[in-house]
C-alpha positions in Angstrom: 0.0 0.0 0.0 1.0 3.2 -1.1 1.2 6.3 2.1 0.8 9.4 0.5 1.7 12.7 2.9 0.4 16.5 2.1 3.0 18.8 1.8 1.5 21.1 4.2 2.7 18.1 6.8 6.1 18.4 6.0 6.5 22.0 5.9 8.6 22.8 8.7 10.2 19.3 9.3 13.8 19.3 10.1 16.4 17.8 7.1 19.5 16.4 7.9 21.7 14.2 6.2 21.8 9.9 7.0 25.3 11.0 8.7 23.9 13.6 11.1 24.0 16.7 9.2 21.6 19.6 10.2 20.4 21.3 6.7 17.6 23.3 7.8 14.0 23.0 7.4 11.4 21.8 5.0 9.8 24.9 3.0 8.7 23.6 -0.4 8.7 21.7 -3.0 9.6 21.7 -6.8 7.3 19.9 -9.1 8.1 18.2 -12.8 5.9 20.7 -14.8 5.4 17.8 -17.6 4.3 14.6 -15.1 3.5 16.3 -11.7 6.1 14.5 -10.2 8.2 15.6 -7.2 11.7 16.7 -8.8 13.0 18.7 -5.4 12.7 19.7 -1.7 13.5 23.4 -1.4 15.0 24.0 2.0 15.8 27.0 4.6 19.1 26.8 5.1 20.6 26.0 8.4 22.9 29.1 8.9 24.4 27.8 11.6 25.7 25.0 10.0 29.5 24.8 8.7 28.7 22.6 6.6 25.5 24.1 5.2 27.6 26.9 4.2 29.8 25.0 2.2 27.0 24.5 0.0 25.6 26.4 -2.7 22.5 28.5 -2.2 20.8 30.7 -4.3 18.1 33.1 -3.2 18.5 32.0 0.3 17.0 28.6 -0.1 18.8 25.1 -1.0 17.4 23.0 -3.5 17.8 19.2 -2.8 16.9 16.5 -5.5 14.3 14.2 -4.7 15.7 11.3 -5.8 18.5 12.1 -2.6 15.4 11.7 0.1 15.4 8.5 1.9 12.9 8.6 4.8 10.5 10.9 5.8 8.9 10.6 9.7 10.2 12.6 12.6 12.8 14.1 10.2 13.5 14.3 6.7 16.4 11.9 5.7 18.5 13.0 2.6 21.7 10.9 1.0 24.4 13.9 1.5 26.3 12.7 -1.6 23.8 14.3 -3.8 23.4 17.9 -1.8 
């Protein structure tokens, strides 16, 4: 069986990496225009973070593919290879 969640559930939810990672927080996401598929999670950065910093964000948001997600429950679980 399929679980399907409403964005408005997620909005807000912590992200961090499977290693620990803080990478801020859940804001929206980026839809295929052409199959209505989710293509990315946009995120509030973490400013606090060192390594957050390291990465590269434009417009004050960080764009993280969807095919990087690995969980979502408690927290949102991304593969940091792919941030």
């Amino acid at each position: 069986m399929v679980k399907y969640v409403i964005a408005e559930q997620l909005v807000g939810k912590e992200v961090v990496t499977a290693d620990g990672f803080d990478l801020g927080k859940f804001v929206d996401a980026e839809l295929n225009e052409v199959n209505g598929k989710l293509s990315a999670l946009i995120i509030e950065p973490n400013v606090d973070s060192e390594y957050v910093n390291k990465l590269s964000i434009k417009e004050g948001k960080l764009r993280v593919s969807y095919t990087n997600v690995m969980a979502v429950n408690d927290f949102i679980v991304v593969d940091r290879k792919g941030v």
